[in-house]
C-alpha positions in Angstrom: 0.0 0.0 0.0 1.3 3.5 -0.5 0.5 6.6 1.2 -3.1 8.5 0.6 -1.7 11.2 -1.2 0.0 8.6 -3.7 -3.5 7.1 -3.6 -5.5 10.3 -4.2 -3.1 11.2 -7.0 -3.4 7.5 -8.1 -7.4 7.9 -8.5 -7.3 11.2 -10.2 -4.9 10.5 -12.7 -7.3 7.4 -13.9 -10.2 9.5 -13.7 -8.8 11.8 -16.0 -7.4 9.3 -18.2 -11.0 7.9 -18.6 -13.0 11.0 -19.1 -10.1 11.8 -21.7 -10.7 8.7 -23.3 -14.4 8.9 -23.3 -14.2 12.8 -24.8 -11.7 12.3 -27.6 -12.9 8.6 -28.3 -16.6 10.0 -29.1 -15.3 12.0 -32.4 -13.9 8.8 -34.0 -16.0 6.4 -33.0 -19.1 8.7 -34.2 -17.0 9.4 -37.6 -16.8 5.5 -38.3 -20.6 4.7 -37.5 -21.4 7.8 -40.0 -19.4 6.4 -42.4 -21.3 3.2 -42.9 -24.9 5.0 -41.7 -24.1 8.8 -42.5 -26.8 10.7 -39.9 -24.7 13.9 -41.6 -24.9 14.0 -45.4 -23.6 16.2 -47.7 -26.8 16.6 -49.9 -26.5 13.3 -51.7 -26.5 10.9 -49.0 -23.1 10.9 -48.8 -20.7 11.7 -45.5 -20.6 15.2 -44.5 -17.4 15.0 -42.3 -14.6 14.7 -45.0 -15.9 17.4 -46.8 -15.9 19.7 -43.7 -12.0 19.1 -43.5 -9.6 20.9 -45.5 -8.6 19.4 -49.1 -4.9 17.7 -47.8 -6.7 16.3 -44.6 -9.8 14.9 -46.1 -7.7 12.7 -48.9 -6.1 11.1 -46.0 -9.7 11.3 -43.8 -9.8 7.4 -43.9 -6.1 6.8 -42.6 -7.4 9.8 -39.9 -9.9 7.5 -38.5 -7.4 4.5 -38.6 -5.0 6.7 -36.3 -7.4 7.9 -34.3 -9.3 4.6 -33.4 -6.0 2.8 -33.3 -4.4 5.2 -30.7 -8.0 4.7 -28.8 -7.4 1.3 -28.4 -3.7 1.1 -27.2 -4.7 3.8 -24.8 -7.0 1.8 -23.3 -5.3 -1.2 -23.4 -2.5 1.1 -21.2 -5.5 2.1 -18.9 -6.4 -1.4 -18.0 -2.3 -2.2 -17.8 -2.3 0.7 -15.1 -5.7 -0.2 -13.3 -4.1 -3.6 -12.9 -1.1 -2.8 -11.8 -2.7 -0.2 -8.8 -6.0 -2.1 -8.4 -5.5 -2.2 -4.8 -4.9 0.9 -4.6 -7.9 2.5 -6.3 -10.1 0.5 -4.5 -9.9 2.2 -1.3 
C-alpha cells in the first residue's frame, strides 16, 4: 500500500485518463458509425465529415480514422495495464 496522497493522486490520474478517453474517443467512434450509416450527409447521402476538413486532410480522412481509433485502443489497453497494476490501490 502507499501513502493516501499517492492514492488520491493515483485515482485522479485514472479518472482523468477515462474521461479523456471517453471525450476524444466520441469523435472517432461517431465518424466510423457515419461512415457506414451517415446521420450527416452532404446533400447526396453521402458523409458530410470529410468534406468539412480541409482538401490535404480529407484525402487522407480514412487513414485519420485508422490513427485515431487505433491510438484509442492502445490507450486503453495502457488504462487497463495501469488499473491492474494499482487495483489495490484505487479501490480504497
Amino acid at each position: 500500500m502507499k501513502g493516501l496522497d499517492e492514492v488520491l493522486r493515483l485515482k485522479r490520474v485514472h479518472r482523468r485518463w477515462q474521461i479523456l478517453e471517453y471525450l476524444l474517443g466520441a469523435f472517432p467512434v461517431f465518424a466510423i458509425v457515419n461512415k457506414f450509416r451517415p446521420m450527416l450527409t452532404d446533400g447526396y447521402g453521402g458523409d458530410l465529415l470529410p468534406s468539412l476538413l480541409p482538401d490535404f486532410l480529407s484525402e487522407r480522412y480514412n487513414l485519420i480514422l485508422a490513427l485515431a481509433l487505433a491510438f484509442l485502443v492502445v490507450s486503453e489497453l495502457l488504462r487497463r495495464r495501469f488499473h491492474k497494476r494499482h487495483k489495490e490501490d484505487l479501490a480504497l
